[in-house]
N, C-alpha and C positions, 0 to 999 in steps of 0.2 A: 713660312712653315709649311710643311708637305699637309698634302689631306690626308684625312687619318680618323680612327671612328673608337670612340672609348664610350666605355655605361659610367653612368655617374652612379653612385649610389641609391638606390629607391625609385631610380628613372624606368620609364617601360619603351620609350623608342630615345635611339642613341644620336648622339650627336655628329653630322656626317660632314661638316665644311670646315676649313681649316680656319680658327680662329686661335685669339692665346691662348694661353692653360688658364688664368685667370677669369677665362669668362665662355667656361665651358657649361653647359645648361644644356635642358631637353623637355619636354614637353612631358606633362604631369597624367596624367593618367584623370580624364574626365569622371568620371564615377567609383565611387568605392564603396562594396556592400557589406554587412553585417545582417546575421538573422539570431534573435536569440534562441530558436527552438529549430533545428532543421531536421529531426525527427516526433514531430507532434504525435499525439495519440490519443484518442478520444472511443468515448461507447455513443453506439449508433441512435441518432436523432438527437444530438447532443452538439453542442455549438463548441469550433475550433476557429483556432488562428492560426493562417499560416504568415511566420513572420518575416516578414522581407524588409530592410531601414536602409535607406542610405545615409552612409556614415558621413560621406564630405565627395561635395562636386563640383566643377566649376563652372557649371551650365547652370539658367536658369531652369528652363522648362524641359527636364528629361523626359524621354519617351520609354514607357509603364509597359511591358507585356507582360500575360501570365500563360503557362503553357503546360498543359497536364501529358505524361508519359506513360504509357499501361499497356501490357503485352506487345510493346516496343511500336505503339501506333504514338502519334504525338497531335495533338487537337488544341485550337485556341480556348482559353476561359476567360480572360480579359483582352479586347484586341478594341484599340479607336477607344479605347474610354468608356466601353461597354461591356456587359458581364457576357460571355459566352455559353453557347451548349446548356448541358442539363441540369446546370450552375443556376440559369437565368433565373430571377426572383428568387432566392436563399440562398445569395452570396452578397458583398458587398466589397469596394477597396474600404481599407481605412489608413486615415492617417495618410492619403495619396498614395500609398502603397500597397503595404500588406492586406492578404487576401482572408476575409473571415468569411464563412462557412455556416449556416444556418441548420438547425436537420440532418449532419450528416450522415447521410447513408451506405453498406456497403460498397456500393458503387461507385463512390467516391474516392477509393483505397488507391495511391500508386503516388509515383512521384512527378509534383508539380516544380516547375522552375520559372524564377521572378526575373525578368532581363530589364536591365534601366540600362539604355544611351543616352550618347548628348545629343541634342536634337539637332545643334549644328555640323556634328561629327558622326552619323548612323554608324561608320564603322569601329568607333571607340563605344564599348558597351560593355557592362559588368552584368554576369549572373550567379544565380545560386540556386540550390536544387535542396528542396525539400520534401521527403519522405513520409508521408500522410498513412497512419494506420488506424481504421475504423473497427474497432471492435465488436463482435456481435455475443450476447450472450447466448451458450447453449438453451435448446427446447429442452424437454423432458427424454431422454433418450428411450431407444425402444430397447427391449430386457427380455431374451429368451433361456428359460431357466425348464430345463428336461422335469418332470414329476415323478418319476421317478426310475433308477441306473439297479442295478443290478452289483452287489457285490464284487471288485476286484476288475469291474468293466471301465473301459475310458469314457469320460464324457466333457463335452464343450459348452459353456457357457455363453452366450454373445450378449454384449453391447453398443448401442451406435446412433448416433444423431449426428446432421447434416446441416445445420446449422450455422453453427458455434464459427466465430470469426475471431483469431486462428483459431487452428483447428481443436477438438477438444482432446482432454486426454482422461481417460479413466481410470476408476480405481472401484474395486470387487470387496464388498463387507459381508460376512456372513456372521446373524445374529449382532450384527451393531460392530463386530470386530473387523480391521480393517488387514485387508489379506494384503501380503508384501507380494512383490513379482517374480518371487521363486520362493516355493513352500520351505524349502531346507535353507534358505534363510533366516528364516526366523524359529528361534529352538520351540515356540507353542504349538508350530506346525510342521514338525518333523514325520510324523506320522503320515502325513498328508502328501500328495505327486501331482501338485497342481504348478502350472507356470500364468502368471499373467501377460497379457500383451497390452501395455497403458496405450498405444496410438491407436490400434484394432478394437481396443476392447473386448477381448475375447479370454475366457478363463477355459483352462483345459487342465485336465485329469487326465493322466495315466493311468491311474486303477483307483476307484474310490475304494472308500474303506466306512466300513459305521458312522464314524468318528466325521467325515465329511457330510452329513445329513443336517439339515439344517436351514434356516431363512435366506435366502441372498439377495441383494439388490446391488446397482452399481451407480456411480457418480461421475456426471461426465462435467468436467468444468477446463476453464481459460481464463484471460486476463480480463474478460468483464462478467463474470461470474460461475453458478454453477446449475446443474439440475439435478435430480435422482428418478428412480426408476422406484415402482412399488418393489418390496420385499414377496419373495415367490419361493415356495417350501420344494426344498429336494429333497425325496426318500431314497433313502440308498439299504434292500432288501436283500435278505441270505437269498442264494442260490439252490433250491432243494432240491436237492441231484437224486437222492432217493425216489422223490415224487417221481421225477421225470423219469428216470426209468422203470417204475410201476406203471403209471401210467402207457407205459410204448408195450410194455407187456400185456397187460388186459385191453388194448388194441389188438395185438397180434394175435394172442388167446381170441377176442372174440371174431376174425376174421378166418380164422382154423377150423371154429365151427363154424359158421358159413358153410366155407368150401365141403366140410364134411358132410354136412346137411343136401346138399347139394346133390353129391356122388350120391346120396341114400336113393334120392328122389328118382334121380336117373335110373336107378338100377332096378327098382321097383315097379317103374313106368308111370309114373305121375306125369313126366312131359315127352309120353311117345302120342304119336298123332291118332287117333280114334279111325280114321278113314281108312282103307286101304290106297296105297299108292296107285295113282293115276285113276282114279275114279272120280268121275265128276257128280258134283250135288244135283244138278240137273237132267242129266240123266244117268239113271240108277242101274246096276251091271243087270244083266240077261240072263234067268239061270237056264241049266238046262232042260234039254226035251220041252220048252215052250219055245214059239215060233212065232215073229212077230209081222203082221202089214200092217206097213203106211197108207192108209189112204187120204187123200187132200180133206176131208171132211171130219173124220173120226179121229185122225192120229193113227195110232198105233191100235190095231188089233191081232189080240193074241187068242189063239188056239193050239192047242194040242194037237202032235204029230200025231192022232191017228184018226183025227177028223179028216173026210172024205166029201170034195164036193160030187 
């Protein structure tokens, strides 16, 4: 019979030497795994299992790795029969296998894969990749709520905490009623021109109205809980236009008289200079028909032109 290479059914390498058809065979596949959880999830500092079994092998003593995946770096966790990295002391195998988890924390979050070889075949080896999500519940979110908008004016709301593991998602109550994320949604809030943003956490108004005045607070939660923000009063006040234009007028009126007062003063001579121009305080002008000598001792001596030495 010619050589010749056929798959048996269930086989994983084929059979390549010419033998009958009768006793055609191939070599079984040394490990076979099963995990009953390959996406586990858990709230932080809370004890997981990541489950790894082998289902049937023909090896006695397989060789055990564990090997964590995150931001596409790849790091040992179980390597030689020893727990790795930042695992050490609050992890454990069990069962000779699967990988439990003490505490888990944040940091812990990505995906771990369990490899079992045959220990006489390192290159026959089975794995499986488990997806680890650690929950964190939201803080208290922080809640900035304006005190008070102006009639017909926009105004924005914010929500936000950094936290929450996933991320969180919000939702805006005002006075204990819970606002949908577009006002003309819902017919109680037709009146109203607000939009929510549940990932941002941000409420915005296009133009309040009366009817928008009131308590708000927001809720930010995920799948390991929730938190709320205190309640924080919006006033929303007529715009009194009348005012405002009275007011710019008994401004201008009182600035008219200023200037007027002003002109009076000038005109009158309240702010013209007392001295005559270029006369100095120290020495005092000369009048006529007197005649002055300096001398080094006396200063200035004055006499009359009709003094005759």
């Amino acid at each position: 019979m010619d050589v010749h290479t056929e798959r048996a059914p269930g086989c994983v390498h084929l059979a390549q030497k010419s033998v009958h058809p009768s006793h055609l065979c191939c070599t079984v596949m040394a490990v076979d795994l099963y995990s009953s959880n390959t996406n586990p999830e858990v709230q932080e500092f809370q004890r997981v299992e990541l489950s790894c079994q082998i289902k049937q092998t023909n090896t006695k003593n397989p060789r055990i790795e564990w090997k964590k995946i995150r931001n596409g770096d790849t790091s040992y966790v179980y390597f030689h029969s020893v727990i790795q990295g930042d695992l050490k002391n609050r992890a454990e195998i069990k069962d000779g296998i699967s990988l439990v988890i003490y505490n888990a924390t944040r940091t812990d979050n990505g995906k771990y894969r369990c490899e079992v070889a045959a220990a006489d075949d390192p290159k026959s080896f089975e794995e499986i990749t488990i997806n680890l999500t650690v929950t964190v519940k939201p803080v208290i979110p922080q809640c900035r709520v304006p005190k008070s908008v102006p009639v017909g004016k926009s105004a924005v709301l914010h929500c936000r905490e950094n936290e929450g593991y996933p991320s969180s998602v919000y939702r805006w109550y005002r006075n204990s009623d819970a606002l949908p994320e577009e006002s003309r949604s819902n017919p109680k809030f037709l009146n109203s021109t607000f939009i929510v943003n549940v990932s941002t956490g941000t409420l915005m108004f296009a133009a309040v109205n009366k009817g928008d005045m009131g308590q708000y607070y927001c809720i930010a939660s995920n799948a390991a809980g929730s938190a709320r923000c205190d309640a924080q009063l919006l006033e929303v006040y007529d715009l009194n236009i009348g005012g405002i234009v009275g007011g710019v007028l008994v401004v201008v009126l009182v600035l008219v008289l200023i200037t007027i007062g002003m002109c009076c003063a000038y005109r009158k001579g309240y702010f013209a200079n007392s001295r005559p121009s270029g006369q100095s305080f120290m020495n005092p002008s000369k009048t006529d028909c007197v005649n002055y000598l300096r001398t080094s001792d006396e200063g200035d001596f004055r006499h009359k032109s009709s003094f005759v030495i």
